[in-house]
N, C-alpha and C positions, 0 to 999 in steps of 0.2 A: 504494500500500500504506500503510496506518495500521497504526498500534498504540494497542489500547485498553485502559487501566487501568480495569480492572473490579471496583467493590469487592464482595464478598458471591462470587464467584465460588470456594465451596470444597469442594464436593464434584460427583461426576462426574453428578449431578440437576443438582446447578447448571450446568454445560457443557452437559448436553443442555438447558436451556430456554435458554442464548444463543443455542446451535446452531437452535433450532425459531425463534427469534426471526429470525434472518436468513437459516436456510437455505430456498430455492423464492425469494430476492430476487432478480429480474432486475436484472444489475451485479454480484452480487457473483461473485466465480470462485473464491476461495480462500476458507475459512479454515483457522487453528490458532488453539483455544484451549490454553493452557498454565496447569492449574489451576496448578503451582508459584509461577508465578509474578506470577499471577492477571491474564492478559491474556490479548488475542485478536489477532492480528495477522489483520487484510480486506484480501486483495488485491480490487478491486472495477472497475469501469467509471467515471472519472468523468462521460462523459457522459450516463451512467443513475443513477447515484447518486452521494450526495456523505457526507459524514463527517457533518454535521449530521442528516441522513437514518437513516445508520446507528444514530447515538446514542439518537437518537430511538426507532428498535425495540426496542433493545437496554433502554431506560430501560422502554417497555411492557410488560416482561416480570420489573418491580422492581426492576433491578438500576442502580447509579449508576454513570456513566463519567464516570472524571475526568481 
């Protein structure tokens, strides 16, 4: 499980294009996004995917993870 500081994530537009960004990823099993708090916590597979992977979608879809 990670947690990702997601900047720009603040309205619920924004949540569903992190959501579209990672959800159908084979590895990932969870998420929550928490616009309050502007993060996502991926529970995921490491041996299918890894955090740099993740970021990487998540970054394709404009948004910066710090």
């Amino acid at each position: 499980m990670e947690t990702l500081n997601i900047a720009g994530v603040d309205c619920s537009n924004c949540a569903a294009n992190v959501n579209k960004a990672l959800g159908g990823i084979k590895g990932i099993i969870n998420l929550d996004i928490r616009l309050s708090e502007k993060i996502a916590i991926v529970t995921f597979d490491p041996y299918l995917i890894n955090r740099q992977e993740i970021t990487e979608k998540v970054e394709d879809f404009g948004f910066d993870v710090e």
